[in-house]
Structures are given as structure tokens and as C-alpha cells.
N, C-alpha and C positions, 0 to 999 in steps of 0.2 A: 063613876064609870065613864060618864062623857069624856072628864080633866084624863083619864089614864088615857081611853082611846084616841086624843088628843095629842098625849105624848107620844105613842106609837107612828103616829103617821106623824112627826116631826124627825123621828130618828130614822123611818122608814126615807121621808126628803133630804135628811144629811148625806144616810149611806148613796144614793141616787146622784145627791151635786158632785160625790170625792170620786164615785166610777167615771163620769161624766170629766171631771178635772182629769183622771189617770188617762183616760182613751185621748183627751184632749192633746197632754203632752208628749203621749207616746207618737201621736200622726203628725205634731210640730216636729220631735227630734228626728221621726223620717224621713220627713220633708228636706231638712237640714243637713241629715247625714249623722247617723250615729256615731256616738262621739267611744273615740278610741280607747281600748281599753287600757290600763297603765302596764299592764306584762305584756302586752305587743310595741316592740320596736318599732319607731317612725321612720328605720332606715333598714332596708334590708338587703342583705347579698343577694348573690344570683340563685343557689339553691335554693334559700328562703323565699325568694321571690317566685322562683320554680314551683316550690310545694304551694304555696300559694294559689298560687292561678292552675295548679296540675296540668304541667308540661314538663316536658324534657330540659335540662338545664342548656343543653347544648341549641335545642332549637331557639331557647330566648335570650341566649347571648345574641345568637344570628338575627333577633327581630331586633335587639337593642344597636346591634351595630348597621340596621340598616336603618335605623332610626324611625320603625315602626310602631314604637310603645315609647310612652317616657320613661327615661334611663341616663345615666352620668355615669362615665368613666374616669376613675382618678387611680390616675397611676395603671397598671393593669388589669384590676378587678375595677367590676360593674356596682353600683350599686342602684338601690331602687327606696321610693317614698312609696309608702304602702297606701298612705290615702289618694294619692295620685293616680297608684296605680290602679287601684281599685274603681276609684272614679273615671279614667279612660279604660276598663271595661266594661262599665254602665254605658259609655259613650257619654260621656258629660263632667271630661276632664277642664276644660276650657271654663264652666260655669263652678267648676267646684275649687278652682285656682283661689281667690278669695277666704274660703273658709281654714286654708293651711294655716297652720302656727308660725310664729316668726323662727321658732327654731327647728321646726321642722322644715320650713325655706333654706335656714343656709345649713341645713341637713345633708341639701341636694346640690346645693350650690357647688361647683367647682370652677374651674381653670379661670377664675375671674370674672366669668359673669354676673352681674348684676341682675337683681331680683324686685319687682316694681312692691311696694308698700302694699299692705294687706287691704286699706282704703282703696284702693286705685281703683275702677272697673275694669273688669277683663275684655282684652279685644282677640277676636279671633286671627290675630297675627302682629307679630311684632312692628311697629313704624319702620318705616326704612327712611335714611337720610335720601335728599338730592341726589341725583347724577352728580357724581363728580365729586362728591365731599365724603371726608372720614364721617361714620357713623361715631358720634359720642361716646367719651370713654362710661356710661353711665346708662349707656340703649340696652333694655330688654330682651332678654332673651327668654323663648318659652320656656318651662320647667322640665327638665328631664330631656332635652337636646343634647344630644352628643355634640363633644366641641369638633371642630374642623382640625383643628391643629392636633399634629400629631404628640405623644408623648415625648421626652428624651427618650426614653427608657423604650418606647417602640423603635425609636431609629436607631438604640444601641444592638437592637436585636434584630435588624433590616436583611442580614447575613442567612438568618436563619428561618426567621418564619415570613411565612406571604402574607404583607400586610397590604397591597394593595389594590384597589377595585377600578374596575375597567376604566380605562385611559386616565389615572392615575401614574404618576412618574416619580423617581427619584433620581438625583444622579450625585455623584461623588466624585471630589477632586480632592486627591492626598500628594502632600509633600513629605518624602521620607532621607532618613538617612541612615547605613548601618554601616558597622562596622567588626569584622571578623577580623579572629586571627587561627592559624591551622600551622599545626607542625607536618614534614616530611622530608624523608631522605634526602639527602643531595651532597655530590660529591664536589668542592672546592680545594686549592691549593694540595694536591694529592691526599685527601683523608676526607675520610664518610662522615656524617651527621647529623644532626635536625637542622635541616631549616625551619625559621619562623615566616611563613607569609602572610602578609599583612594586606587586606584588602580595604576598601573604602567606598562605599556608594552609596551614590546620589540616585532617586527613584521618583519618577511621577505615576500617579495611577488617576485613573480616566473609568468610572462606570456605571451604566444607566441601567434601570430598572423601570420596566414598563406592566402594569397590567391589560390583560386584555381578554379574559374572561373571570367569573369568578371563581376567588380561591388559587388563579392560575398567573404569574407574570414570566416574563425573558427579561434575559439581562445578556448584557455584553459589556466586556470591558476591553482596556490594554495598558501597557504600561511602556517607560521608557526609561534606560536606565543606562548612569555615566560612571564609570569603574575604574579605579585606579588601584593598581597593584605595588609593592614591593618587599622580595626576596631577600634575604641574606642571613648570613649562617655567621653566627659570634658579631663580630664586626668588620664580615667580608661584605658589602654586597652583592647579590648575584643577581638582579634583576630587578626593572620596574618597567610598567607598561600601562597604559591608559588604551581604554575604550567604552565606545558608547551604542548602543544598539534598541531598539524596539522590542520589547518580550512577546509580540508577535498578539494575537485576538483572540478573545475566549468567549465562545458563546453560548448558551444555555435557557434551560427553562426549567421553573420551581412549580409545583404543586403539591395543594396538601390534601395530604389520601383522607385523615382523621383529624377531627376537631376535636381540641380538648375537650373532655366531661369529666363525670366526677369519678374516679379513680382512674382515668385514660389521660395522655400524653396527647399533644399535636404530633402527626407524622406527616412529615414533607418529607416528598422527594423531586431528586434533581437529575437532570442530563445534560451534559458539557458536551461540547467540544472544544480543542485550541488550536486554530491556523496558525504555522508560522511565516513572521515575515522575513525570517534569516534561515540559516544550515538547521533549527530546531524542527525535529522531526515530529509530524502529527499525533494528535492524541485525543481518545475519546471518555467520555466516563462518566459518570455515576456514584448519588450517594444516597443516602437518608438521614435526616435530623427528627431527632425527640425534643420535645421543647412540652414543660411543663410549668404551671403556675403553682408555688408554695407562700403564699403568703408571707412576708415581704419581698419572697426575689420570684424571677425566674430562672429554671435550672436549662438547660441543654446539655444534648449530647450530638455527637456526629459520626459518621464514617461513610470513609467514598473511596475508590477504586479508580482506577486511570491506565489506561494500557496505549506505549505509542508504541508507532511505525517506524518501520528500517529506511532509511532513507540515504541515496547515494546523493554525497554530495561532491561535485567538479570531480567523480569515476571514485570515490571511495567513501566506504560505507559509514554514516553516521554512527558512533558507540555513545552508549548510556541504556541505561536503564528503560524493559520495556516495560514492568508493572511498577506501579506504587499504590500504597497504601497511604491512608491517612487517617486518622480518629483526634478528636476533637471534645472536652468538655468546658463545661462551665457556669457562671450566672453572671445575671444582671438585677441590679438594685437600683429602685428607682428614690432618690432622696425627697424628689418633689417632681411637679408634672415638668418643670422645663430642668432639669439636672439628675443623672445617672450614672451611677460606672458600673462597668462588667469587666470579667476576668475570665481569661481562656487558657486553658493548657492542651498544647498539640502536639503530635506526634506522627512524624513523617517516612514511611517503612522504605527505603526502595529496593528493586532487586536487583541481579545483580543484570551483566550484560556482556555476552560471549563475543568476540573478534577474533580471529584466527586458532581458534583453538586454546584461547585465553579467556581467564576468567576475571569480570571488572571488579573490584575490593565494594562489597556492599556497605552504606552507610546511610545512617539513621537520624534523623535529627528529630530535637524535642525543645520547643521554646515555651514559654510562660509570657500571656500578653493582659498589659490594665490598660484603659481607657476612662475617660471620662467624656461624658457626651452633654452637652450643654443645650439651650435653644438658643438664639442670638435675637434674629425678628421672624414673622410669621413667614413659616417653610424654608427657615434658615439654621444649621444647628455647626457646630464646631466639635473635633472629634480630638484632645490630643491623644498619644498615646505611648505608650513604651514597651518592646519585648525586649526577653532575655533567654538566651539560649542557656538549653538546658543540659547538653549532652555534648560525645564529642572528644579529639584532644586536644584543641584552643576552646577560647571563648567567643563570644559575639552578644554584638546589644543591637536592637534598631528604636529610632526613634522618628518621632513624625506627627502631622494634622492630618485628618481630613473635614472638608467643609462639605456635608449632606446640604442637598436641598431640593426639600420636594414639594411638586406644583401640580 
């Protein structure tokens, strides 16, 4: 009897050490951070990260771009480390930086940052080099910092969405050249027939973009443009002419009404005006853009309105066109964070315009535009590009750079 109740209170101290072991390692792996399960992803989109933390997708893109939570953007979508994230909702992201997986580090990693050794001790801030000296190509960056630099594939799309925050700038210098040709009546050596005229120009364009609230920026440009002409019908000539002139200033301001979310589009909208600095009579106007993210591209769409002024110039009356129309689509693909193309198709309505009880011939134009957008060095990027006219009875091409750079 003793040896049995003996036993009992041996198996009674077993069961007693193994609860005592279980509660042991259960307040170790607390302490440490429970370790993740293998069906949860170490990298998560913005929805997932949304449902996650239960919020609005739209509101934590906005905290991610204002760089109030850890977050990495690559390419146009966001993405998020869930242990990260997690841990700077605890408030003890800094202390949990150490326990990440190496590959959940370059999970997160993009536009080149470097990421310090899982050994290393965590400091509550990156080292900063000297005054005056490059920061090493090999200096730390926190986890989940948004890069400074902007994307290719954002500055392909500068046109369309408000990408910048208050005293934020971009500006753009384009060299262009195109080249039209148009048939029209003309009469030479006593007989009717097409002429071919043949135009040729040379284009500079000049334009800034400033932000100066948020979601809200102006812009203003101008352009300047050297024009050579010549007419002739078979192998008569009838004409050549050169000139050069200012396409006069165009000023305006972008606003986006709606942030993208999830089955919603960006909507921006815009108001021009154009001063001219020649006989070109004033105009004011108005658009709206769609701009959407589909994973790998972004789509857009546009359309905007323009209505000018009658204007007497040296006691007679300016003719052309008081409406035009315009609509606008396309995408942009980003290949990597510094390299992009997009691709535009547009279409130019205008209407017609009354003189003396005459009515002006309406004409429409439609071109097809590709671009390729590069980075070159920080806040420096290279635009070339090509259109081709789409409509019409000649043809016409333009070609050209521009070089973005925003500071």
C-alpha cells in the first residue's frame, strides 16, 4: 500500500513539472512574440493589411504615404510586413526589428535600401553621415520608410494624378519636333488641285508644378515654337514661309475630388486658363481624370472642355474655333521603380467658327502617344517619346524628350 501510494504522488509531481514546463513556454513565446503561422503571408497588400488592422483601405494608404506606419512602396502598390506591422501597433516596432526573418527583411526591402544584420542592436534612428558627406551607399534605413524618390512610373503619370505635397515642385523641359503634311485646294497655272503642304516644327515647352495644399497643386507652362512651311502642287511650288512665335501661357490648378479604394477610381479635377502672347484669343477650361490601379498597370481616362474669346485683332475679328473638346485614355507600366512606359490615345473635337455669315470647315484630330520614362540621378528622370497621328487627309508624327525634375 505505501510502494502504490508512492507511485501516485510521483505521477501526481510529473503531471505538476510538464503544466509548469507548458505555462513556462507559453509566457517565454509571449514575451518574444508568437511566432507566425505558416498560412499567414510575411508580406501583405494594402487590403490585407487593411483587414488586418480594420480600417479603410483608403485611409492607410494615406497613413502609409504620410509615413505614419511602416510601409514600402514598389512600383505603385503598397505593401506591408505583418510582423512589423503588428509590432508598431503594440508601439514596440523599433524593439521587435531584430526578431524579423532575413527573408522577411528583404520582403520589405525595396528601391535599394539596405537592411542592417539581424545581430546588429536596434537604435531608435538611423546614423546620419557628417555635414557635408554622401551618406554610404550601405547606411540604414528604417523598415517600412517610404523612399523619397519618386517612381518612374509616378512621373509618367505627373499629367494626370496630384502626386505632390505642399511645396513640393516639379518642372519639365521638352524638346520636340513634328512634322505634318495636309492636302488642299489651290489653284496654279490656270487648273484646280490638291495641294500638298508640308509643315515642319521645332517646339520647346517650359512647365512647373507646385503643390501647396494637400491633394491640391498649379501648374503653369508655355511653349515656343519655330515653323516652316512649304506649298506646291505636282511640281509647281507655291509657297514657303517661316515663323516663329510663343504659344502664349497656360495656367491652372489640379485637385483630387476621390482617392482611389477598392472598386473606386482617383478623380481629379482641373481649371485652365490660357493668356495669349500673340493674335491668339483667350480661353478658359475645364476637365476630369480617372486614374485607376490594376495590377501591373495603371489605366486613365480624361475629358476636358475649352471655350475661347472673340478677339479683334489691329480692327478685325479673330476666327477659329470657340469650343473644343478633348478625351483622352491610356496606361502606364512600370518595368521597375526607375523605368516605365505609357501609352496615350487622344482625341481633339473642335467646333466650328462663324465670320461673316460663313461657316469655318470643323476638324478633328486623333493621335497615338508612347513614352518611355527612365530615372537618370536623384529627382532627375528623361522622358523620350513618339506620337503619330491618327486621323485626317495627310499624316503627321512628332517626336521629342523631356527631362522632369522634381525637388
Amino acid at each position: 500500500m505505501a510502494e502504490v501510494t508512492a507511485r501516485l504522488h510521483g505521477w501526481r509531481g510529473l503531471r505538476v513539472a510538464v503544466c509548469c514546463a507548458c505555462v513556462l513556454a507559453a509566457t517565454t513565446g509571449a514575451a518574444n512574440g508568437s511566432p507566425q503561422r505558416q498560412d499567414e503571408p510575411a508580406v501583405l497588400t494594402l487590403t490585407e493589411a487593411a483587414d488586418l488592422l480594420r480600417v479603410d483601405a483608403n485611409e492607410l494608404e494615406r497613413l502609409a504615404e504620410q509615413k505614419a506606419l511602416p510601409a514600402r512602396r514598389i512600383g505603385s502598390s503598397w505593401r506591408f510586413n505583418r510582423a512589423t506591422l503588428l509590432a508598431w501597433l503594440n508601439g514596440d516596432w523599433e524593439a521587435f526589428r531584430p526578431a524579423l526573418t532575413a527573408r522577411e527583411l528583404a520582403a520589405v526591402t525595396a528601391g535599394g535600401a539596405a537592411v542592417a544584420p539581424a545581430q546588429q542592436p536596434p537604435t531608435a534612428s538611423p546614423p546620419t553621415a557628417p555635414a557635408g558627406q554622401d551618406k554610404p551607399a550601405g547606411q540604414d534605413k528604417p523598415i517600412g520608410e517610404a523612399p523619397e524618390e519618386r517612381t518612374a512610373e509616378d512621373i509618367s503619370l505627373r499629367g494626370q494624378r496630384v502626386l505632390l505635397r505642399r511645396r513640393q515642385a516639379v518642372v519639365d523641359f521638352g524638346q520636340f519636333y513634328s512634322r505634318s503634311q495636309n492636302l488642299q485646294l489651290a489653284v496654279a497655272d490656270d487648273r484646280l488641285g490638291l495641294a500638298t503642304i508640308e509643315q515642319g516644327t521645332f517646339s520647346s515647352l517650359l512647365v512647373g508644378r507646385v503643390g501647396i495644399v494637400n491633394e491640391t497643386e498649379v501648374f503653369a507652362g508655355t511653349t515656343f515654337h519655330y515653323q516652316n512651311s512649304h506649298a506646291f502642287l505636282g511640281s509647281t511650288s507655291l509657297a514657303d514661309g517661316v515663323r516663329s512665335e510663343f504659344g502664349g501661357v497656360s495656367v491652372g490648378v489640379r485637385h483630387t475630388l476621390l482617392r482611389e479604394a477598392t472598386g473606386r477610381p482617383d478623380v481629379i479635377a482641373s481649371f485652365d486658363a490660357q493668356i495669349p502672347t500673340g493674335d491668339a484669343p483667350y480661353a478658359i477650361g475645364a476637365g476630369v481624370v480617372l486614374v485607376k490601379s490594376i495590377d501591373p498597370v495603371v489605366l486613365f481616362a480624361s475629358t476636358g472642355y475649352h471655350h475661347r474669346f472673340s478677339r479683334d485683332v489691329s480692327g478685325l475679328p479673330r476666327v477659329g474655333p470657340q469650343e473644343t473638346f478633348d478625351v483622352s485614355f491610356g496606361y502606364g507600366l512600370a518595368l521597375n521603380d526607375t523605368l516605365a512606359i505609357s501609352m496615350a490615345a487622344s482625341g481633339l473635337f473642335n467646333g466650328t467658327a462663324t465670320f461673316d455669315n460663313a461657316t469655318s470647315r470643323r476638324t478633328d484630330n486623333f493621335t497615338l502617344r508612347f513614352a518611355l520614362t527612365s530615372w537618370l540621378r536623384e529627382g532627375l528622370y528623361i522622358e523620350p517619346s513618339v506620337s503619330l497621328g491618327l486621323g485626317g487627309p495627310g499624316d503627321s508624327f512628332a517626336m521629342g524628350v523631356t527631362i522632369p525634375y522634381s525637388f
